[in-house]
VEXDO-47014 format. One record per residue (C-alpha): x, y, z; residue in three letters. Coordinates in nm, 2 decimals. Last residue first. Layout:
! VEXDO-47014
+--------+--------+--------+--------+
!     px !     py !     pz ! residu !
+--------+--------+--------+--------+
!      X !      Y !      Z !    ALA !
...
+--------+--------+--------+--------+
This chain:
! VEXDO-47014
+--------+--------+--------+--------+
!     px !     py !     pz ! residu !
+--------+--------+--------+--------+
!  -8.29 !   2.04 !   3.43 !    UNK !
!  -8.64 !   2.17 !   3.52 !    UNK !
!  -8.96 !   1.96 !   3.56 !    UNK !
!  -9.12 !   1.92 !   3.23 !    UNK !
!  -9.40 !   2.17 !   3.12 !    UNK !
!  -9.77 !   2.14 !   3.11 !    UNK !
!  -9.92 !   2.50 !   3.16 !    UNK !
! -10.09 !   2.50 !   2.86 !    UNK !
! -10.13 !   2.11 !   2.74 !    UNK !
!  -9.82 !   1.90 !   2.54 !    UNK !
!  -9.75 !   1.66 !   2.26 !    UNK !
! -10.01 !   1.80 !   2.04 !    UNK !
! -10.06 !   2.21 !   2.07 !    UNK !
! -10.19 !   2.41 !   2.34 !    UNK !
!  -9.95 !   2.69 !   2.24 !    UNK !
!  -9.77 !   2.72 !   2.58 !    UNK !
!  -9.69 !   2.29 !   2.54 !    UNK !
!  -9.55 !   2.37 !   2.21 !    UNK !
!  -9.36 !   2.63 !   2.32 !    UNK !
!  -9.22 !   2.43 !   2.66 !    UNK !
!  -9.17 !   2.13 !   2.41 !    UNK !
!  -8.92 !   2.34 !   2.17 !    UNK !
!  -8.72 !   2.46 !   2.50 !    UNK !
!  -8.70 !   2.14 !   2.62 !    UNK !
!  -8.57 !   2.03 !   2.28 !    UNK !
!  -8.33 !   2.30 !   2.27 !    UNK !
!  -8.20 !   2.24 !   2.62 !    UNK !
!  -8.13 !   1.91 !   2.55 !    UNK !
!  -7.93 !   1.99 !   2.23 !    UNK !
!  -7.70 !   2.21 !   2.45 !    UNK !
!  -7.39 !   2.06 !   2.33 !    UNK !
!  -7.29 !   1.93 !   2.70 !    UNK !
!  -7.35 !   1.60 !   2.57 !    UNK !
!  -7.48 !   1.48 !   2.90 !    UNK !
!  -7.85 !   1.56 !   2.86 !    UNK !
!  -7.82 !   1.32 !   2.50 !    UNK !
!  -7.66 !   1.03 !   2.71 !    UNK !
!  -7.96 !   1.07 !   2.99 !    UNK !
!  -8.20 !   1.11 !   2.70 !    UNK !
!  -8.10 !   0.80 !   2.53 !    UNK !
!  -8.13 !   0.63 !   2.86 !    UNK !
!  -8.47 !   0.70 !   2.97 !    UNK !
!  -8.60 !   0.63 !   2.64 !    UNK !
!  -8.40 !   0.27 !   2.62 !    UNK !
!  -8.59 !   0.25 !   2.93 !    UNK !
!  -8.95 !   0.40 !   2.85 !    UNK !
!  -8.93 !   0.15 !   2.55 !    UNK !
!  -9.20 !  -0.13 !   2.59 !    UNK !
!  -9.32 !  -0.36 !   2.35 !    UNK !
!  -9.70 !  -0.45 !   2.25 !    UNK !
!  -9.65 !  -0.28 !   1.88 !    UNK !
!  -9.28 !  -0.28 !   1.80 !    UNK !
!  -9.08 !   0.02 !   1.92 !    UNK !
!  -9.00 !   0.34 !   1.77 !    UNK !
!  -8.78 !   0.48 !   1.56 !    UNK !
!  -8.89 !   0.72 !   1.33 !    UNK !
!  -8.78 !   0.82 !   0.96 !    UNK !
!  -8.93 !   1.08 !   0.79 !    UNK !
!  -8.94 !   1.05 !   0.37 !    UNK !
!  -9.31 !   1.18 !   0.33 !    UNK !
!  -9.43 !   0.83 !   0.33 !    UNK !
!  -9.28 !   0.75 !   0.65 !    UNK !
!  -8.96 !   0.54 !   0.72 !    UNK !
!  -8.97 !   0.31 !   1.05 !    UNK !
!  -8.65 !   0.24 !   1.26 !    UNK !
!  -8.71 !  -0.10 !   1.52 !    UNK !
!  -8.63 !  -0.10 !   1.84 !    UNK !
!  -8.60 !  -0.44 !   2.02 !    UNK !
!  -8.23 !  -0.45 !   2.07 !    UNK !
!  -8.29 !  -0.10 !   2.25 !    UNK !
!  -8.55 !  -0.23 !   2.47 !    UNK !
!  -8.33 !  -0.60 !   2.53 !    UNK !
!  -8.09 !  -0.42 !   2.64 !    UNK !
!  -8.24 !  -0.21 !   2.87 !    UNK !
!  -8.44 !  -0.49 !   3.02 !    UNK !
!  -8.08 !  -0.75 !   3.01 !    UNK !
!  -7.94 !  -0.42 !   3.25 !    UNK !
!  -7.58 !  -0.42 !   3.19 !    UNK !
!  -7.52 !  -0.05 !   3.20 !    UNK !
!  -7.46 !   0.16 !   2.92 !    UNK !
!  -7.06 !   0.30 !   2.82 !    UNK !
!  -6.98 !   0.62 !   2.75 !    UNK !
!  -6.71 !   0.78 !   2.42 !    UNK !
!  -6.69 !   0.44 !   2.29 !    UNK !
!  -6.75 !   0.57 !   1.92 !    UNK !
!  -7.04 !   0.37 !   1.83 !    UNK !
!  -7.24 !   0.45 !   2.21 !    UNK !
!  -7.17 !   0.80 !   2.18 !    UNK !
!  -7.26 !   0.81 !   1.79 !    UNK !
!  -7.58 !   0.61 !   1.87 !    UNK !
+--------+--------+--------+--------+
């Protein structure tokens, strides 16, 4: 959101898109964690696709962080990923 707030990149006029990110909704668990996620029945593989193009451009090395997080996950059989399971390269 701080990309998109500050003007710093601009989306493009796609009514699905906006209408994915419109349609997101932030959730606060009991322990205090917020999600966002989108309403039971919606789609968000879009808005998905997008926030992780914007984050990938940063150039802060965030991405690389998270990729590296999912590969170890993914290594130690744990949820979200199986041994051997590793996104394609960036």
């Amino acid at each position: 959101m701080p990309l998109l707030n500050s003007g710093r990149c601009e989306l493009l006029d796609h009514l699905r898109l906006h209408a994915q990110l419109l349609g997101l909704e932030r959730r606060t668990a009991r322990g205090g964690r917020d999600s966002i996620d989108h309403v039971p029945g919606s789609h968000d593989d879009l808005a998905n696709a997008a926030a992780g193009a914007l984050l990938g451009q940063q150039g802060n090395g965030l991405f690389l962080l998270y990729q590296r997080e999912y590969e170890a996950r993914c290594a130690a059989g744990a949820a979200g990923g199986r041994p051997g399971d590793t996104p394609p390269p960036v």
